[in-house]
CHARMM-style PDB file with segment names, atoms N, HN, CA, C and O in Angstrom:
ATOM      1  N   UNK     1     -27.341-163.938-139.402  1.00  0.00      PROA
ATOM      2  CA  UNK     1     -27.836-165.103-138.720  1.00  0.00      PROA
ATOM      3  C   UNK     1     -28.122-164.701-137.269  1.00  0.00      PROA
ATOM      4  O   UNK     1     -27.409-163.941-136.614  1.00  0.00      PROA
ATOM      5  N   UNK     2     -29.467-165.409-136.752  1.00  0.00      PROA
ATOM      6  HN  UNK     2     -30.047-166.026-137.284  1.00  0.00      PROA
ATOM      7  CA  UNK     2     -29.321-164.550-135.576  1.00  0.00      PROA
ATOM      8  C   UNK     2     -29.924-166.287-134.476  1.00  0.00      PROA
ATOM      9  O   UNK     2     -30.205-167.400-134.922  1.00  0.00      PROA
ATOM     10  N   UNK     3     -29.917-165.999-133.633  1.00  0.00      PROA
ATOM     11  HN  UNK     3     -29.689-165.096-133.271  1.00  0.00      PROA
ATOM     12  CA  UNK     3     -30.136-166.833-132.829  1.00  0.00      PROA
ATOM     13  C   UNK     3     -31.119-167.034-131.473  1.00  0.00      PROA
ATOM     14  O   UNK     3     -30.914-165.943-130.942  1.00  0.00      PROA
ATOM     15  N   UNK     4     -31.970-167.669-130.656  1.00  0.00      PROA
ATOM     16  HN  UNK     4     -32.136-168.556-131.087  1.00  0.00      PROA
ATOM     17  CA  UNK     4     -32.857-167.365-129.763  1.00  0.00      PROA
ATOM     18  C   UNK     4     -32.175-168.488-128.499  1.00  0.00      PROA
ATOM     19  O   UNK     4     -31.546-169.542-128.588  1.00  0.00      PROA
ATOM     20  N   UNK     5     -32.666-167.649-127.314  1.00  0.00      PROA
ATOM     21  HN  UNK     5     -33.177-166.792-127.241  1.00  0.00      PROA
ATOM     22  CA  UNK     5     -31.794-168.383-126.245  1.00  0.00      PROA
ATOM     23  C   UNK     5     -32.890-169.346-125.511  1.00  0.00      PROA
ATOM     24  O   UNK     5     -33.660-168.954-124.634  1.00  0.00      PROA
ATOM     25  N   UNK     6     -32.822-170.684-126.026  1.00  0.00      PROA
ATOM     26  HN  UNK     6     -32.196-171.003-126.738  1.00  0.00      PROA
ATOM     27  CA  UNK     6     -34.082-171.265-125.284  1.00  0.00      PROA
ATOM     28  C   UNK     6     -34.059-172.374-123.643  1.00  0.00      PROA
ATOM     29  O   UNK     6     -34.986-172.955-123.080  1.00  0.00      PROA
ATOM     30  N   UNK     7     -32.037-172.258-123.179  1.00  0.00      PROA
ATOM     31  HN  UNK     7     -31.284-171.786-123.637  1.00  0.00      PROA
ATOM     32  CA  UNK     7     -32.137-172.885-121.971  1.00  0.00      PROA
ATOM     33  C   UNK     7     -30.858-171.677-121.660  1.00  0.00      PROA
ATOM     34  O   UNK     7     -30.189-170.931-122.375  1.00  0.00      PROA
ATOM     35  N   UNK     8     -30.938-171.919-120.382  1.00  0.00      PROA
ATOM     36  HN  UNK     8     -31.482-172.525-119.802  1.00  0.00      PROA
ATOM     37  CA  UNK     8     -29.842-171.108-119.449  1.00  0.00      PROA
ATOM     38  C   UNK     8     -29.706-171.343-117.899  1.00  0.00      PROA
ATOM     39  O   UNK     8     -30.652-171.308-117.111  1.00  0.00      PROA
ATOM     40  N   UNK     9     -28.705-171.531-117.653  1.00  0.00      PROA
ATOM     41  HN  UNK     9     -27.937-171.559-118.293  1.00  0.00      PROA
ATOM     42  CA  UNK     9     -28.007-171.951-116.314  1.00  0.00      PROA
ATOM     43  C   UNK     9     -28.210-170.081-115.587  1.00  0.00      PROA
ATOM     44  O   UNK     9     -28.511-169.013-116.120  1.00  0.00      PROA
ATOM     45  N   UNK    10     -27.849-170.494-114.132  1.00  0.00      PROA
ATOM     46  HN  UNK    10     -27.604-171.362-113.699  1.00  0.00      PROA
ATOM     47  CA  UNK    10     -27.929-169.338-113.358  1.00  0.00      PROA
ATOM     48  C   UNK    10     -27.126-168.610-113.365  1.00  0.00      PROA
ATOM     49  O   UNK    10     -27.200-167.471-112.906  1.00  0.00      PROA
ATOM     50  N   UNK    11     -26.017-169.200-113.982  1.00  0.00      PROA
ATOM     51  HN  UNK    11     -25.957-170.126-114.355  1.00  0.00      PROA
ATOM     52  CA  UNK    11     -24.374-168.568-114.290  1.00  0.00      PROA
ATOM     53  C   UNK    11     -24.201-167.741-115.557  1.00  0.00      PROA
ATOM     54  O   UNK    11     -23.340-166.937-115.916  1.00  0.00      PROA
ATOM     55  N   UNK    12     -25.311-168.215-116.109  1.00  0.00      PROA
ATOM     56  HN  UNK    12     -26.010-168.868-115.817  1.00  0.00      PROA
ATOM     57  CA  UNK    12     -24.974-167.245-117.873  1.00  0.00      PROA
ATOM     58  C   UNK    12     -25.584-166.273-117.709  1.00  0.00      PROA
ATOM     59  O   UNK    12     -26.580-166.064-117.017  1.00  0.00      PROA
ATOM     60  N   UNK    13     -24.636-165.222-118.751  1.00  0.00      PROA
ATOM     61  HN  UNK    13     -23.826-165.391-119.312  1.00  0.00      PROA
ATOM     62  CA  UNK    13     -24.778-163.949-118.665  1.00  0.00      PROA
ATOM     63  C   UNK    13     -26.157-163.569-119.861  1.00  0.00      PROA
ATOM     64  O   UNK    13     -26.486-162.435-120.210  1.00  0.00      PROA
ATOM     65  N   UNK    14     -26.728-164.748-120.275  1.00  0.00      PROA
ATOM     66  HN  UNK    14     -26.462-165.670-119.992  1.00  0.00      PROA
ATOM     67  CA  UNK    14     -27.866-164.365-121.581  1.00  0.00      PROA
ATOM     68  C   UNK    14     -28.823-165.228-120.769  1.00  0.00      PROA
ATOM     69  O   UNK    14     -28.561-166.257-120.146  1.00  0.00      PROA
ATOM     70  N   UNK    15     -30.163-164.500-120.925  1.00  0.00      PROA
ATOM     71  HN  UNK    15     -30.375-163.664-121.430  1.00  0.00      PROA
ATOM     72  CA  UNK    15     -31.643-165.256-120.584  1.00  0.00      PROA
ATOM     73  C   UNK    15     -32.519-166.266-121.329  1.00  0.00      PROA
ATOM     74  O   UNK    15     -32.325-166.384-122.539  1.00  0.00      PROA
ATOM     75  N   UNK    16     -33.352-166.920-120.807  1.00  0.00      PROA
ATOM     76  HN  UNK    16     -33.510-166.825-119.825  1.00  0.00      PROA
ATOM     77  CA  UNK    16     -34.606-167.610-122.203  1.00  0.00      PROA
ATOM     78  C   UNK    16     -35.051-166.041-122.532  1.00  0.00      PROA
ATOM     79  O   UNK    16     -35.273-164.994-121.922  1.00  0.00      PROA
ATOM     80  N   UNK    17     -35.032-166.683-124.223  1.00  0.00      PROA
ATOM     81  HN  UNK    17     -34.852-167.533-124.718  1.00  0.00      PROA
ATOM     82  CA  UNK    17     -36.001-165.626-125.068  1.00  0.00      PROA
ATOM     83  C   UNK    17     -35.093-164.474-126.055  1.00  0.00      PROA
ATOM     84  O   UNK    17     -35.361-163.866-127.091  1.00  0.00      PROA
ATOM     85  N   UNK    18     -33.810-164.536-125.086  1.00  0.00      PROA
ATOM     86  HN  UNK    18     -33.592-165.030-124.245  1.00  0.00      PROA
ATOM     87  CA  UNK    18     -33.203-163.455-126.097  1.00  0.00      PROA
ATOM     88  C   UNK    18     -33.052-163.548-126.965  1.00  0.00      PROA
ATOM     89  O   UNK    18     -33.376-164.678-127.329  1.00  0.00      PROA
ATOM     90  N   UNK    19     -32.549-162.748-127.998  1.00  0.00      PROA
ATOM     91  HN  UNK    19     -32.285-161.830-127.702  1.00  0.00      PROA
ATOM     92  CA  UNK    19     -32.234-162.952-129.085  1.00  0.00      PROA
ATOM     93  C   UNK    19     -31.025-162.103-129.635  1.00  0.00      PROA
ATOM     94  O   UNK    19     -31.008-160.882-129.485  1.00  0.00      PROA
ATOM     95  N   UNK    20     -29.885-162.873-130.358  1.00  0.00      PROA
ATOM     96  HN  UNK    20     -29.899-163.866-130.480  1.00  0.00      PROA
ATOM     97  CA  UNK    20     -28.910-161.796-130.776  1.00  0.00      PROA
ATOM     98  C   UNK    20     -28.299-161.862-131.955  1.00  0.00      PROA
ATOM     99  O   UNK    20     -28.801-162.786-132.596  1.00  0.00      PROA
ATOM    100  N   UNK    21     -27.501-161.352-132.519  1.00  0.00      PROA
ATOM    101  HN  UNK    21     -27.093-160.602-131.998  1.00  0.00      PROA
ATOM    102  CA  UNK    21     -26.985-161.959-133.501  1.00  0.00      PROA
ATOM    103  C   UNK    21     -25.785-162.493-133.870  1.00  0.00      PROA
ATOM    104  O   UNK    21     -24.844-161.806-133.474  1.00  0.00      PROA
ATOM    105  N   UNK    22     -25.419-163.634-134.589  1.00  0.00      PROA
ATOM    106  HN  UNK    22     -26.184-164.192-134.911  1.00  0.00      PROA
ATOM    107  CA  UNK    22     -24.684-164.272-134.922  1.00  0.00      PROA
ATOM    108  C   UNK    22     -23.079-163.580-134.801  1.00  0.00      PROA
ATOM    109  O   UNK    22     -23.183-162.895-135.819  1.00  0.00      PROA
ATOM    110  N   UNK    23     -21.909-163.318-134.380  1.00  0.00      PROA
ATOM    111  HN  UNK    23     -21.824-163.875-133.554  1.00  0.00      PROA
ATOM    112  CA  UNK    23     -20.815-162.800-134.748  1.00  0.00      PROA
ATOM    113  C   UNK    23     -19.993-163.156-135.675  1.00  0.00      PROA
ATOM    114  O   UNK    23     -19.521-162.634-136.684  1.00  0.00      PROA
ATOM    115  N   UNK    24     -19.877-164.561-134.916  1.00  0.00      PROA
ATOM    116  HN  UNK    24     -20.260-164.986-134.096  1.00  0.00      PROA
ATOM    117  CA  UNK    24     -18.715-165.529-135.635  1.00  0.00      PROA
ATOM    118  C   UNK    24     -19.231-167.198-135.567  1.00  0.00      PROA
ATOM    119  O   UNK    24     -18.395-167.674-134.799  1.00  0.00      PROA
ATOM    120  N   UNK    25     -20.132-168.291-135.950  1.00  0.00      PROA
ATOM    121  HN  UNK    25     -20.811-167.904-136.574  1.00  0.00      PROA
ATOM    122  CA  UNK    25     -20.072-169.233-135.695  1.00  0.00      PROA
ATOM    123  C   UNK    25     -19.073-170.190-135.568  1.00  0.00      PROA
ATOM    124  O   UNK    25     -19.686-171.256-135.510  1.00  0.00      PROA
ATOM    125  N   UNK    26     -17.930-170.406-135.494  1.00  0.00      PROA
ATOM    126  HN  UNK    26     -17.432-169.540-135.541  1.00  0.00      PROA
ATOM    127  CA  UNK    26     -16.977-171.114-135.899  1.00  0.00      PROA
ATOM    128  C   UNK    26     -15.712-170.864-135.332  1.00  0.00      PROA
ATOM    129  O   UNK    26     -14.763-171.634-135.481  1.00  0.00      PROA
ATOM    130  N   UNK    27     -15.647-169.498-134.492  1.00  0.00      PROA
ATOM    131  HN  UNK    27     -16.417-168.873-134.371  1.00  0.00      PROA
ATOM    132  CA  UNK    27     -14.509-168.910-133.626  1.00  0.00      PROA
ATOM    133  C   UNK    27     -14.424-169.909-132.151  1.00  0.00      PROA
ATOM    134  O   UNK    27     -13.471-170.459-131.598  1.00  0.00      PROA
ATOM    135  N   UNK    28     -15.928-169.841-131.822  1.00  0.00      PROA
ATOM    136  HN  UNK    28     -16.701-169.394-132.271  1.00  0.00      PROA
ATOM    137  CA  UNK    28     -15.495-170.870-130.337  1.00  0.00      PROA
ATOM    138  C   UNK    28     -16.412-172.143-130.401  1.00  0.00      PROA
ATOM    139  O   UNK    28     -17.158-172.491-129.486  1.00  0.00      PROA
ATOM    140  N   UNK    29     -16.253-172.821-131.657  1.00  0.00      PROA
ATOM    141  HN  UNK    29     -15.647-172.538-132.400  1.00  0.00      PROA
ATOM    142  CA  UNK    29     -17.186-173.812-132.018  1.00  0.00      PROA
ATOM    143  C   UNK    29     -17.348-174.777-131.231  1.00  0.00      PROA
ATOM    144  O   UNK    29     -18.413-175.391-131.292  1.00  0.00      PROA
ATOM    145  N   UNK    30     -16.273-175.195-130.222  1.00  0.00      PROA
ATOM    146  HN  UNK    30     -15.408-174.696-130.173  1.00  0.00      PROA
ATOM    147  CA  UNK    30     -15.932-176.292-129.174  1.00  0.00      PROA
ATOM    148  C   UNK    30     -17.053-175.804-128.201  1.00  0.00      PROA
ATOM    149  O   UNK    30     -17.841-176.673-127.830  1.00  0.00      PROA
ATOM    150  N   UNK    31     -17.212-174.679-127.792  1.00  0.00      PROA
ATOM    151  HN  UNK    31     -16.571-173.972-128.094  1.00  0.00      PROA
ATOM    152  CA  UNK    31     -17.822-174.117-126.777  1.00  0.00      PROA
ATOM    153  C   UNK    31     -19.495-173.906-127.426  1.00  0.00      PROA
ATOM    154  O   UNK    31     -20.411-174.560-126.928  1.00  0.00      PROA
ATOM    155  N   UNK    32     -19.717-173.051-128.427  1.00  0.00      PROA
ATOM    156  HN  UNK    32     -18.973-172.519-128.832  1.00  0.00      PROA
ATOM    157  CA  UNK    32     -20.936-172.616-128.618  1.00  0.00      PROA
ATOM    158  C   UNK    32     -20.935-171.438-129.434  1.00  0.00      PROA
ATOM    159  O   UNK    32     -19.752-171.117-129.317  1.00  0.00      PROA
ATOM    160  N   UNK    33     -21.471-170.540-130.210  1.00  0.00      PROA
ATOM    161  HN  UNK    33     -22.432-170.801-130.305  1.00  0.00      PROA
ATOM    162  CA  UNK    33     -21.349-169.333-130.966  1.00  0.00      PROA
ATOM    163  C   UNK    33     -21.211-167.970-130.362  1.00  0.00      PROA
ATOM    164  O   UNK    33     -21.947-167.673-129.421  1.00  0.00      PROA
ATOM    165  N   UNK    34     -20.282-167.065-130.846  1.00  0.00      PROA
ATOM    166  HN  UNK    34     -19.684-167.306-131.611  1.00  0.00      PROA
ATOM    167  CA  UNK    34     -19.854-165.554-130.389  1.00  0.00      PROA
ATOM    168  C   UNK    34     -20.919-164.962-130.910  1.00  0.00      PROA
ATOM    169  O   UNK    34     -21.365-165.123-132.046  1.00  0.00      PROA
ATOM    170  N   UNK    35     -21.449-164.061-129.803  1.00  0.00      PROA
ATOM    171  HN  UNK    35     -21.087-163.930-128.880  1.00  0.00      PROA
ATOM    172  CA  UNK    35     -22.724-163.011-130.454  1.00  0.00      PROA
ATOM    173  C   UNK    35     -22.450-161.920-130.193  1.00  0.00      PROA
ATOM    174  O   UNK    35     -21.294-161.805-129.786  1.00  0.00      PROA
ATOM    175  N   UNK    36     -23.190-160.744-130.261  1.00  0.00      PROA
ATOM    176  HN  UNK    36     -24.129-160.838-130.592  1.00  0.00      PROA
ATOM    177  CA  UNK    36     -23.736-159.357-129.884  1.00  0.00      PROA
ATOM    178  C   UNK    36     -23.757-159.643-128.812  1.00  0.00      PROA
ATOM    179  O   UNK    36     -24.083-160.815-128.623  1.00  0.00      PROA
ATOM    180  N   UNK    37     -23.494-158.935-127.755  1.00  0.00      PROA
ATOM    181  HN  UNK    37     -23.229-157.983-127.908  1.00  0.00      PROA
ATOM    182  CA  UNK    37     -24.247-159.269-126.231  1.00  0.00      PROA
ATOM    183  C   UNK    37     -25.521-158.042-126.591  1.00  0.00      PROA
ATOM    184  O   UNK    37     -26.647-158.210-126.120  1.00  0.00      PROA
ATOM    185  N   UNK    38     -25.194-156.779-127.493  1.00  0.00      PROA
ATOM    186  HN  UNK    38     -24.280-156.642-127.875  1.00  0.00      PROA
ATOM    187  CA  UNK    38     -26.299-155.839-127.144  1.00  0.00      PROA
ATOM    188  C   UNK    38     -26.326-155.104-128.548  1.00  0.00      PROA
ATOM    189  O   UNK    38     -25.259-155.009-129.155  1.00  0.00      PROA
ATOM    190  N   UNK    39     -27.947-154.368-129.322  1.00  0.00      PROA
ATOM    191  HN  UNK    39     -28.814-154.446-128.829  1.00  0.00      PROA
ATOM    192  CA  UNK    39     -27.597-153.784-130.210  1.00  0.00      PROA
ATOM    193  C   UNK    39     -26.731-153.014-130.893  1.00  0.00      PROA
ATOM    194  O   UNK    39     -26.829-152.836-132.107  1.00  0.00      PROA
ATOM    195  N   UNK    40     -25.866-152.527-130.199  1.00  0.00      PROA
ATOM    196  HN  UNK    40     -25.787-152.671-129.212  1.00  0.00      PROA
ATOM    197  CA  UNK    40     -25.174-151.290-130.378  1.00  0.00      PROA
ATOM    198  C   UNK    40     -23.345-152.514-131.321  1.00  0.00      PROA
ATOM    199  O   UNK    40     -22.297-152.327-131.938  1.00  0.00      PROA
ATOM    200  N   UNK    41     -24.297-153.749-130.669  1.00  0.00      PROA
ATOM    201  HN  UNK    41     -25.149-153.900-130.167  1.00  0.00      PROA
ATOM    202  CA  UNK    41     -22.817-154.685-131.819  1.00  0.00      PROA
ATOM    203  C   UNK    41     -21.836-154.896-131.020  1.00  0.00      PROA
ATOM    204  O   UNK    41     -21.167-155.884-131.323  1.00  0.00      PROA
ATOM    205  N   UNK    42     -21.398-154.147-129.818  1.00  0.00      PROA
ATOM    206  HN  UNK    42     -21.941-153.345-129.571  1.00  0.00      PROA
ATOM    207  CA  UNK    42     -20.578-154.657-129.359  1.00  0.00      PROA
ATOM    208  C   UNK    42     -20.011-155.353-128.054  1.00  0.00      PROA
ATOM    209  O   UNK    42     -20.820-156.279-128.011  1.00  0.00      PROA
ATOM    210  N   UNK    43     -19.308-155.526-127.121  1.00  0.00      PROA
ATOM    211  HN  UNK    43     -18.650-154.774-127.156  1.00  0.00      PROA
ATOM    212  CA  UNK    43     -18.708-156.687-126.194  1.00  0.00      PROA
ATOM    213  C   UNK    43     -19.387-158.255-126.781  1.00  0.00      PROA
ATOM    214  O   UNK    43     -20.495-158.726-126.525  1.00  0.00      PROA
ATOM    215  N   UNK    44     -18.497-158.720-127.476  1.00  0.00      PROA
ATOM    216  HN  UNK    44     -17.597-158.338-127.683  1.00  0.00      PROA
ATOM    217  CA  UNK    44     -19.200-160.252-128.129  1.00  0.00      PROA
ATOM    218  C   UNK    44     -18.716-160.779-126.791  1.00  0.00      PROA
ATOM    219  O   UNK    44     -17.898-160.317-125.995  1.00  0.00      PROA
ATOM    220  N   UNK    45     -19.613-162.113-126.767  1.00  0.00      PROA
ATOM    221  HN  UNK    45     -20.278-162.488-127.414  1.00  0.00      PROA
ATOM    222  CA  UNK    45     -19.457-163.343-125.876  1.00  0.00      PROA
ATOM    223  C   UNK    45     -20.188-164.322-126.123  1.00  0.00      PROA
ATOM    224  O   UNK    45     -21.222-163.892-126.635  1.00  0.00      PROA
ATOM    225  N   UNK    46     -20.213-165.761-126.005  1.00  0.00      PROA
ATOM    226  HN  UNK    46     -19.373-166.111-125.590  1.00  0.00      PROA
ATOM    227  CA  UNK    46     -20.534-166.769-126.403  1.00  0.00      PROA
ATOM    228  C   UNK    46     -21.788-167.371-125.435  1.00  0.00      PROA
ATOM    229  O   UNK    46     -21.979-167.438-124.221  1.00  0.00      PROA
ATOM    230  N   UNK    47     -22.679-167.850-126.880  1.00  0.00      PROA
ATOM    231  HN  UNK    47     -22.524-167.796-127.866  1.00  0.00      PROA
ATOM    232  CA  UNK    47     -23.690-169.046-125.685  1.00  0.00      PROA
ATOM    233  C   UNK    47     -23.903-170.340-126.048  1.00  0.00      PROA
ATOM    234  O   UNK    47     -24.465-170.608-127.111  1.00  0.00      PROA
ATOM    235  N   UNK    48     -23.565-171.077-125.379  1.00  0.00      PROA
ATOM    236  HN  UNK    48     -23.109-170.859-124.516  1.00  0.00      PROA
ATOM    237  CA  UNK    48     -23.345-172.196-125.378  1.00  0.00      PROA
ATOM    238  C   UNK    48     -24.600-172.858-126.242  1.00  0.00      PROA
ATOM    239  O   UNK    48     -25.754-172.465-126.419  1.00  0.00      PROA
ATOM    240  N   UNK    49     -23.627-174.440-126.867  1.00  0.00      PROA
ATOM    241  HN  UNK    49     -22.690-174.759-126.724  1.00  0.00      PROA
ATOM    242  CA  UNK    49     -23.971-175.203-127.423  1.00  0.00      PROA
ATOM    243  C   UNK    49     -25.789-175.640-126.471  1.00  0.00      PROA
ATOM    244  O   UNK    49     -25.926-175.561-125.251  1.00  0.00      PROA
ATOM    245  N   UNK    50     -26.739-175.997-127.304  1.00  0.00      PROA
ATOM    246  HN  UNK    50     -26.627-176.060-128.296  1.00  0.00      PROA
ATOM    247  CA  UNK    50     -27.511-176.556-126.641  1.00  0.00      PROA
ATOM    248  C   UNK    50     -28.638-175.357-125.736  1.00  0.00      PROA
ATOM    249  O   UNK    50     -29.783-175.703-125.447  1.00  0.00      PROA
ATOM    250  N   UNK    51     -28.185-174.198-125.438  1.00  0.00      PROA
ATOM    251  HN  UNK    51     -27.254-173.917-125.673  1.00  0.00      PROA
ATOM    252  CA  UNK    51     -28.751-173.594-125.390  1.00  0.00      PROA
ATOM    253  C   UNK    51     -29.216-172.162-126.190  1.00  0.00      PROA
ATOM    254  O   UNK    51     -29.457-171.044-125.735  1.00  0.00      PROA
ATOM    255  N   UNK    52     -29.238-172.706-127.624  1.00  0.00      PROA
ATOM    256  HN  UNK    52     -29.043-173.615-127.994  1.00  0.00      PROA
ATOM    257  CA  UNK    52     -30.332-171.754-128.263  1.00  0.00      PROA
ATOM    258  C   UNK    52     -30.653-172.854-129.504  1.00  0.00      PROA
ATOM    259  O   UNK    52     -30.274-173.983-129.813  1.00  0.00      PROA
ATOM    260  N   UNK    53     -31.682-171.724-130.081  1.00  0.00      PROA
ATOM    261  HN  UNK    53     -31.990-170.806-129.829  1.00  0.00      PROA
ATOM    262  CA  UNK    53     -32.324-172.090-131.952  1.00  0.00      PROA
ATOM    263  C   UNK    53     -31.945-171.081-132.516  1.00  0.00      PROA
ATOM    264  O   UNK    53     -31.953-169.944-132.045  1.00  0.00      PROA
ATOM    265  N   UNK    54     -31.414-171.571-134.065  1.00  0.00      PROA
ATOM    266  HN  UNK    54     -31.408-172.495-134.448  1.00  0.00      PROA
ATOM    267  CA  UNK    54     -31.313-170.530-135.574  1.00  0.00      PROA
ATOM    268  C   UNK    54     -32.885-169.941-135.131  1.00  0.00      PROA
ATOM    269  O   UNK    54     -33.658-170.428-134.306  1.00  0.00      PROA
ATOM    270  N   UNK    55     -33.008-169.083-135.731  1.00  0.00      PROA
ATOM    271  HN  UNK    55     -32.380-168.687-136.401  1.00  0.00      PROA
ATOM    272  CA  UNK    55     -34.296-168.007-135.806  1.00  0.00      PROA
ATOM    273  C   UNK    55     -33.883-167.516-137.667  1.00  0.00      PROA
ATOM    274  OT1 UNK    55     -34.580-166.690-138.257  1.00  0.00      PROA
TER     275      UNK     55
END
């Protein structure tokens, strides 16, 4: 499952447009979904609810 980043504050560490993939949906569900930060798979971190789309 992968995901596209279509709003972002000046504070988040992910841009419009990215794209990553899914880690865990359901680990920080209160908050928003754990991803990839980068191909290589690893340092996960979360982006918030509201700012992305399923792809």
């Amino acid at each position: 499952m992968q995901i596209r980043v279509i709003e972002s504050e000046s504070w988040n560490w992910y841009r419009v447009g990215e794209i990553f993939t899914v880690r865990d949906a359901h680990k920080y569900g209160d908050i928003g979904v754990q991803v990839h930060k980068n191909s290589k798979g690893v340092s996960p971190d979360v982006v918030q609810h509201g700012h992305y789309e399923f792809v």
